[in-house]
C-alpha positions as CSV (number, residue, x, y, z in Angstrom):
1,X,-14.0,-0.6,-12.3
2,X,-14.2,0.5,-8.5
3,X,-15.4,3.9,-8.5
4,X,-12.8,5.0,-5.8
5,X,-10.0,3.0,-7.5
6,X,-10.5,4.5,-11.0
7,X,-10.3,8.0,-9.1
8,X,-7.1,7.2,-7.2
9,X,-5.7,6.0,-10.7
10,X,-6.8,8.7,-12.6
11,X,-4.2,11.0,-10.0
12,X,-1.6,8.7,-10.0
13,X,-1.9,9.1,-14.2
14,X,-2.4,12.8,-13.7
15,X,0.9,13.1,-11.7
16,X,-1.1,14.5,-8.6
17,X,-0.4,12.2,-5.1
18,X,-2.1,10.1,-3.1
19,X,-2.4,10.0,0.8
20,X,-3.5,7.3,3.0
21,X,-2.1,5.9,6.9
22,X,-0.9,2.2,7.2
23,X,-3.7,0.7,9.7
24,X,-2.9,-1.6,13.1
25,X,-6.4,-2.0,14.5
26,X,-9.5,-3.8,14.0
27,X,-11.8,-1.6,14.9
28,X,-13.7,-0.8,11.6
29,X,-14.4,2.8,12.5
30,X,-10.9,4.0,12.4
31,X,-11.1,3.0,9.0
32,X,-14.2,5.3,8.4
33,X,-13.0,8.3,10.4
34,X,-9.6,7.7,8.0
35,X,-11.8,8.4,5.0
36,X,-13.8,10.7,6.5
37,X,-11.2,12.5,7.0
38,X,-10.2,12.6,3.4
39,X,-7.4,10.4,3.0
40,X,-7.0,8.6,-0.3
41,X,-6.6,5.3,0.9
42,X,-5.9,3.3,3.8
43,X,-3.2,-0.1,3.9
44,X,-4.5,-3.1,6.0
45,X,-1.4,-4.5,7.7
46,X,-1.7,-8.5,7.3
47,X,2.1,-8.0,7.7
48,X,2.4,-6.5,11.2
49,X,-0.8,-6.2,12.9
50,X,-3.3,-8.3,14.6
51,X,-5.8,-8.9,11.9
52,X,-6.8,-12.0,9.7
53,X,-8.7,-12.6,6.8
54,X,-11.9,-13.0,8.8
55,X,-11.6,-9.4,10.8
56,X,-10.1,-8.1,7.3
57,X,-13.4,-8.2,5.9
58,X,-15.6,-5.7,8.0
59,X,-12.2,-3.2,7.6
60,X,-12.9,-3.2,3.9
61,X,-16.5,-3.0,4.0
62,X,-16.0,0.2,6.4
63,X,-13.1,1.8,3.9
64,X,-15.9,1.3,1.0
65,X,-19.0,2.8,3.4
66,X,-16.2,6.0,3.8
67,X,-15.0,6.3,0.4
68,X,-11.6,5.2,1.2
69,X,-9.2,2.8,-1.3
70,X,-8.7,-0.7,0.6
71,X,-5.1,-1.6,0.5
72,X,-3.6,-4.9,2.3
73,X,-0.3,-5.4,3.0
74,X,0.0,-9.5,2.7
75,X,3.4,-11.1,3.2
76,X,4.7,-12.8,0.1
77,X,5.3,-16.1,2.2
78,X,1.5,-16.5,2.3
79,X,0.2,-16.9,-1.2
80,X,-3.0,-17.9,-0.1
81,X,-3.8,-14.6,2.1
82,X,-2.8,-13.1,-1.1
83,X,-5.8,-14.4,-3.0
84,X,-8.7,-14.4,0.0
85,X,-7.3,-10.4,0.1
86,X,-8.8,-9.7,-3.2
87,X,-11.2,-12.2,-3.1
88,X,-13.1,-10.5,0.4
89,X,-12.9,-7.2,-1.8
90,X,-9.6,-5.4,-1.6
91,X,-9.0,-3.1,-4.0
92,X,-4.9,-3.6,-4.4
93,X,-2.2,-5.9,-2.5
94,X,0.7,-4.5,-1.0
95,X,3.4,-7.4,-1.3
96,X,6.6,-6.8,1.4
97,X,10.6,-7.8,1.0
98,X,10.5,-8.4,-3.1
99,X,13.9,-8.0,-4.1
100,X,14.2,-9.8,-7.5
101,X,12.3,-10.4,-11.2
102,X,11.3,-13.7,-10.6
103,X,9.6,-13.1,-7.2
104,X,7.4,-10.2,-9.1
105,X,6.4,-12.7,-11.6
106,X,5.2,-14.7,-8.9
107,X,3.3,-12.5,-7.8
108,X,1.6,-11.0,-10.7
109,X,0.8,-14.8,-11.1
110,X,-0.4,-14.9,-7.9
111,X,-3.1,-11.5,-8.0
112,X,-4.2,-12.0,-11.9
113,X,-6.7,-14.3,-13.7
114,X,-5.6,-15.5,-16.8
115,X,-4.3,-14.5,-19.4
116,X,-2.5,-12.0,-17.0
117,X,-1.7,-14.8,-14.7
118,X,-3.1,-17.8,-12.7
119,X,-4.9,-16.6,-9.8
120,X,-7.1,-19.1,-7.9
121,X,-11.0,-18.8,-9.4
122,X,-13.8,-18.6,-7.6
123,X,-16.9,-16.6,-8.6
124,X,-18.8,-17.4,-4.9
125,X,-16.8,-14.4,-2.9
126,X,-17.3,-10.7,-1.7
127,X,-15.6,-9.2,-4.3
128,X,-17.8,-11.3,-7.3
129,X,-21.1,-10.0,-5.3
130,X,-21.4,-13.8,-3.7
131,X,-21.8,-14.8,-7.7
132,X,-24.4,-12.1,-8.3
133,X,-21.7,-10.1,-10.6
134,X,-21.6,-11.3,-14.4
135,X,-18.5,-13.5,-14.5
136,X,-16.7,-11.9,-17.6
137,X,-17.1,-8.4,-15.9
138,X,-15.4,-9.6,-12.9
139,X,-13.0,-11.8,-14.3
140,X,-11.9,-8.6,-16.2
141,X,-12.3,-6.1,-14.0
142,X,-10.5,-8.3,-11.0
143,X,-7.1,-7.6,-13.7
144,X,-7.3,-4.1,-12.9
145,X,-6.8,-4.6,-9.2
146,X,-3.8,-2.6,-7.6
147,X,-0.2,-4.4,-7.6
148,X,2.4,-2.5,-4.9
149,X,5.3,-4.1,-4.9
150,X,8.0,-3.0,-1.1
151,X,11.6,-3.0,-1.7
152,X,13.4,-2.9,1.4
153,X,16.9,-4.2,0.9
154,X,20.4,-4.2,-0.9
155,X,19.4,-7.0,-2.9
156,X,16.2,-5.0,-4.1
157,X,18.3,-2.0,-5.2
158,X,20.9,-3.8,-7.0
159,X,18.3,-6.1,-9.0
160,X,16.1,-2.6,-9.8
161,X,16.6,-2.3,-13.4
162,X,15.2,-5.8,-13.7
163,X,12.5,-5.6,-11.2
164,X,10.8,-2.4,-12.9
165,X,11.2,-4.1,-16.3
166,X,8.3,-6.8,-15.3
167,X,5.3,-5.0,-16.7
168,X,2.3,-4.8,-14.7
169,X,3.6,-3.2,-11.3
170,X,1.7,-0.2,-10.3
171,X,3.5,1.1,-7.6
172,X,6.8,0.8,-6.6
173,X,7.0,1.4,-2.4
174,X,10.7,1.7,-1.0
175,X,10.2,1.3,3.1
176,X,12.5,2.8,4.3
177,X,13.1,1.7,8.0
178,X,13.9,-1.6,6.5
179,X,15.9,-0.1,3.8
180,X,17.8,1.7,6.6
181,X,19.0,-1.6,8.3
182,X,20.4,-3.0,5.2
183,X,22.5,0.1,5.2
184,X,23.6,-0.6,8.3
185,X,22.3,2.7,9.3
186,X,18.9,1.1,11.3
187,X,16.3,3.1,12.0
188,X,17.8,6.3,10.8
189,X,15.7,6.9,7.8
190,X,16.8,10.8,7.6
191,X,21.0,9.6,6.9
192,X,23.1,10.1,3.5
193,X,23.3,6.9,2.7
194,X,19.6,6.0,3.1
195,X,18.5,9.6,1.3
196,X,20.9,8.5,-1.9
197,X,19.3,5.3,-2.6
198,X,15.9,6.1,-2.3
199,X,16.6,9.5,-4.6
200,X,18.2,6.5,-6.8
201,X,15.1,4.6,-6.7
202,X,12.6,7.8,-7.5
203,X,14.7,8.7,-10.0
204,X,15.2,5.2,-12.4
205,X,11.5,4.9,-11.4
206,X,10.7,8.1,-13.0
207,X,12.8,7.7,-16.1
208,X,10.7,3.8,-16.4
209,X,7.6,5.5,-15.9
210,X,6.7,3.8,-12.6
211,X,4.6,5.1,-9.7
212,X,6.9,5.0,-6.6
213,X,5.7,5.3,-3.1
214,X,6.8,5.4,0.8
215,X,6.0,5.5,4.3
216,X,6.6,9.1,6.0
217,X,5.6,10.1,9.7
218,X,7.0,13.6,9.3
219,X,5.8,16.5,7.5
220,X,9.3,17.2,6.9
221,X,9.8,13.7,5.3
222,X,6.6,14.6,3.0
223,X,7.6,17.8,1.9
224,X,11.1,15.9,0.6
225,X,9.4,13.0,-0.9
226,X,6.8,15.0,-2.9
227,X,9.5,17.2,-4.5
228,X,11.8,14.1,-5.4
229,X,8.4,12.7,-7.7
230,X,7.0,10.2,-4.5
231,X,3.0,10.4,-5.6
232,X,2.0,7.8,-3.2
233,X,2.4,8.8,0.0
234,X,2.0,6.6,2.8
235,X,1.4,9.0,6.5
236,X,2.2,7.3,9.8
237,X,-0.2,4.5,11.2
238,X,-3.7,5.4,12.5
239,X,-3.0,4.5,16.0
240,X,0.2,6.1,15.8
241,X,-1.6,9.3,14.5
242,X,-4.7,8.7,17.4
243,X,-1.8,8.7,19.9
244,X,0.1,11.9,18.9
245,X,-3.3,13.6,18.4
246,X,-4.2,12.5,22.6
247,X,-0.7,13.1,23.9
248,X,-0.8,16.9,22.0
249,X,-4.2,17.3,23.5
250,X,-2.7,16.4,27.6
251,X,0.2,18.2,26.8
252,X,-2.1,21.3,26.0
253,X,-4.4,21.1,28.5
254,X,-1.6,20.8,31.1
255,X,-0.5,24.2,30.2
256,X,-3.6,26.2,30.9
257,X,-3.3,27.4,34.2
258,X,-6.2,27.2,36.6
């Protein structure tokens, strides 16, 4: 297995968390500094960024040369994307808006090789060393490839129970702006109503022995979602970060007087 990936497992099973920024650029040495910087992993928006498959690639080579777990967030409308994710070399697949059992089993379909499911096979890709990797090694090493499943809805919440029964899920990720709007509270991640479900969620998740994770950008959001049981913890984006970081620095440098 992935050096790196057996490490960030081996937390997760420990109980310890995991920290890593959602990433919107293309520039492959964002992805470094990220893991320079120590961060655990890093997610690779298919989702909502500008990237494709083909840009994709040099990211994940740059998150390997920094030490950093390769993450991509694919939409579940795009199956394929799914597959040519972990076939360029990403380490786990972030899959967006699942809100039933049935769309989990499509997706564990979708991200294992038989008999754990019915991905697409090809041995000629990044991730099998361009056919250079013994094929049994990768076929059964390809299993053990991270499955985070976003529930960001009503409908999620109220088909939980069966959604966590689907073994195989690794990490259950509630996003909570989207979660929010459903409430009919959009955008206002901090309210009652959004707080109570997603201490809900932690909580059956915890009792099922599932990993759950979420997106902060607050320290003050961290510090709640550690103590509730979140272990992966998902900080802000990296421009977002780059941007708070230069608008601190102005701000500063305003201030000292001539």
């Amino acid at each position: 297995m992935n050096r790196n990936l057996q490490a960030f497992k081996q937390k997760l099973a420990k109980g310890e968390y995991v920290l890593g920024p959602f990433s919107k650029t293309s520039d492959p040495a964002f992805v470094e500094a990220s893991g320079h910087a120590g961060f655990d992993f890093i997610i690779l928006d298919l989702e909502h960024g500008p990237n494709n498959i083909l840009s994709l690639q040099n990211l994940i080579r740059s998150a390997e040369i920094a030490g950093i777990l390769p993450l991509v967030r694919v939409p579940f409308e795009t199956p394929s994307d799914i597959s040519r994710a972990l076939d360029i070399g990403a380490a786990g697949v972030q899959i967006p808006q699942i809100d039933s059992k049935e769309q989990v089993e499509e997706v564990l379909k979708l991200t294992k090789f038989a008999p754990c499911g019915d991905r697409g096979v090809c041995r000629f890709v990044r991730a099998a060393g361009y056919s250079s990797a013994d094929r049994q090694v990768y076929f059964r090493e390809s299993n053990e490839t991270l499955i985070i499943l976003q529930l960001e809805g009503k409908k999620a919440i109220d088909n939980l129970e069966e959604i966590i029964s689907v073994p195989g899920i690794d990490i259950l990720f509630i996003g909570p702006y989207d979660l929010s709007q459903s409430l009919g509270v959009a955008g206002q991640v901090d309210h009652p109503l959004v707080i109570a479900e997603m201490e809900k969620i932690c909580a059956k998740c915890k009792e099922k022995g599932v990993v759950v994770g979420t997106f902060t950008d607050t320290l003050a959001a961290v510090e709640r979602w550690k103590k509730a049981g979140v272990q992966y913890l998902s900080y802000s984006v990296d421009v977002g970060l780059y941007y708070e970081a230069c608008a601190q620095l102005v701000n500063s440098v305003a201030k000292i007087e001539s």
